[in-house]
C-alpha positions in Angstrom: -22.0 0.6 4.5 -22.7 2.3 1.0 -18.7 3.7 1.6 -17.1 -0.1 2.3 -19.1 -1.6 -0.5 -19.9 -0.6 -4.3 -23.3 -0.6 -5.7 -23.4 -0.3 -9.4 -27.3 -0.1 -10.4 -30.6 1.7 -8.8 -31.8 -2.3 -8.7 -29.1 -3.5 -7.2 -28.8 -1.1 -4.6 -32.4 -1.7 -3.6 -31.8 -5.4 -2.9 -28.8 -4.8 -1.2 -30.5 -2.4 1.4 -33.7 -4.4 1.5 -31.0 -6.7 2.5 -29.8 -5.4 5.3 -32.8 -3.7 6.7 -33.6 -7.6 7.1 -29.6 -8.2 8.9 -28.7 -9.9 5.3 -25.4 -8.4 4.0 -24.3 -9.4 0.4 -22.5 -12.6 -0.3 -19.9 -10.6 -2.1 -19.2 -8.4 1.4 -18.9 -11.7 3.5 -16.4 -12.2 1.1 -14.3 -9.2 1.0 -14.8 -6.4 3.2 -16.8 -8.9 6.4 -13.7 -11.4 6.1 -11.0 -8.5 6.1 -12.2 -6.4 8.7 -14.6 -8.1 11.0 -14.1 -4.6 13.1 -16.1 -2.7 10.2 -18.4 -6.0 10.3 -19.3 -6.4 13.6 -19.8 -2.0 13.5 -21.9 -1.8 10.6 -23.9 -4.6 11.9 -24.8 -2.5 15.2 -25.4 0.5 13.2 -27.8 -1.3 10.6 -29.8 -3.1 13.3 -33.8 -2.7 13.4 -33.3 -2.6 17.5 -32.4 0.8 19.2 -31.0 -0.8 21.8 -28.5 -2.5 19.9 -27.7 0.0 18.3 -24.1 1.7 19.4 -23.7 5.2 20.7 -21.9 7.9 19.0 -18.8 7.6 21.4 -18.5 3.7 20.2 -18.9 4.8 16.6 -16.4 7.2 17.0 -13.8 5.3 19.2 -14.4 2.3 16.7 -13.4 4.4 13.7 -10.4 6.0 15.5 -8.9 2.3 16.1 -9.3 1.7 12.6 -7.8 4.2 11.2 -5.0 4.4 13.6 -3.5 1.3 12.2 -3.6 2.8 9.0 -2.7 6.5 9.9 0.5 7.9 10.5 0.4 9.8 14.0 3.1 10.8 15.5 5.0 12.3 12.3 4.3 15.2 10.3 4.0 14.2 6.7 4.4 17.8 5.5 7.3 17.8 6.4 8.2 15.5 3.5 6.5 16.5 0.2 9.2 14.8 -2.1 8.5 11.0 -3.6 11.6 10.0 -2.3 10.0 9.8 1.7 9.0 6.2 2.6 6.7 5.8 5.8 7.1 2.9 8.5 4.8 1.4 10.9 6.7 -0.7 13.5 4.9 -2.4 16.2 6.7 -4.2 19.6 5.5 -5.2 22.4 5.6 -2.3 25.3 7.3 -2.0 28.3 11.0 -2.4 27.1 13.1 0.4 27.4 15.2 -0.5 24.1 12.5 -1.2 21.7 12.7 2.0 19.8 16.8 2.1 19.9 17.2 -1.0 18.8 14.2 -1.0 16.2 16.5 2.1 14.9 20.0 0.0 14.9 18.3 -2.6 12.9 16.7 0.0 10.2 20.3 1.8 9.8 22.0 -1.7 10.3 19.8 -3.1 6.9 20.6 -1.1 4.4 23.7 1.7 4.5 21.8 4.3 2.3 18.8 4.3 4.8 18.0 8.4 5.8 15.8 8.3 9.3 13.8 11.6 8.7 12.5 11.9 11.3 10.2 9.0 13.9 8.0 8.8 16.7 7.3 6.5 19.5 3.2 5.9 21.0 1.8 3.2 23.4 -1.6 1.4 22.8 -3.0 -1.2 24.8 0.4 -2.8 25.6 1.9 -2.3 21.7 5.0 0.2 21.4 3.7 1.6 18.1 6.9 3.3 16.2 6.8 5.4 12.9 9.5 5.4 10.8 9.7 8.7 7.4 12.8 7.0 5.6 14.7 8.0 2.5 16.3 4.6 1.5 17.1 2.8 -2.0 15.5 -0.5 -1.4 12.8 -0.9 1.3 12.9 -4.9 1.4 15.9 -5.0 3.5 14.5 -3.0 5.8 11.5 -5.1 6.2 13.7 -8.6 5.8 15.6 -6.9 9.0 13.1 -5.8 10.8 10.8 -8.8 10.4 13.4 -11.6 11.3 13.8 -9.6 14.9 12.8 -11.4 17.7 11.5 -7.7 19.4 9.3 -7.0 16.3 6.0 -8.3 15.6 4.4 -6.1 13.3 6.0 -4.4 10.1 4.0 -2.1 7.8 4.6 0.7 5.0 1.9 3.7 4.9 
């Protein structure tokens, strides 16, 4: 909890985790981190409960954290690889099962913007989502997006 959400005084720390020993989390988090990510919400909320039993297990913990942080991680590139400014980095997400997705994902990228570089990319599956990661040396990234986005075969457009 004390990572998600800032605590600036000894007194105001003390509420806050009298707080939650009693299930009460901060107006401010409901507000911020609880709207945002009900994931890290609905975790914390296990973790900080007064019952063992509803308490998760490390494997949940773990496989909870991993989901959140795979949307937000880069996985299937090697960002070493590009230590220069210059390197932008992609998430594109499709629905799985089409043969074409990462193909045509790649004609609309170099079809957006003639000075686009493709680096280098990767294709991964997860829970019925064709998750491709783009490293791209471009100019201007918006057209990129603007083409990718108005694609009937994309749903999901992010930079890293």
């Amino acid at each position: 909890f004390e990572l998600c959400y800032p605590m600036y005084t000894g007194m105001e720390r003390m509420l806050v985790l009298n707080g939650l020993r009693r299930g009460d989390f901060p107006p401010a988090w409901h507000a911020t981190v609880g709207q945002k990510s009900p994931l890290i919400h609905t975790l914390l909320q296990g973790m900080l409960s007064a019952d063992p039993t509803r308490r998760p297990d490390a494997k949940t913990v773990v496989d909870a954290v991993g989901a959140l942080l795979g949307d937000f991680t880069i996985l299937s590139l090697d960002r070493s690889d590009f230590p220069h400014d210059g390197t932008l980095f992609l998430r594109v997400e499709a629905a799985a099962g089409k043969l074409s997705v990462l193909p045509e994902a790649l004609k609309i990228i170099q079809g957006a913007s003639p000075a686009v570089v493709v680096e280098q990319y990767g294709l991964r599956s997860k829970e019925g989502t064709s998750i491709m990661e783009f490293a791209l040396t471009v100019g201007t990234l918006q057209e990129i997006l603007d083409a990718l986005n108005s694609s009937d075969l994309i749903y999901s457009v992010r930079e890293l």
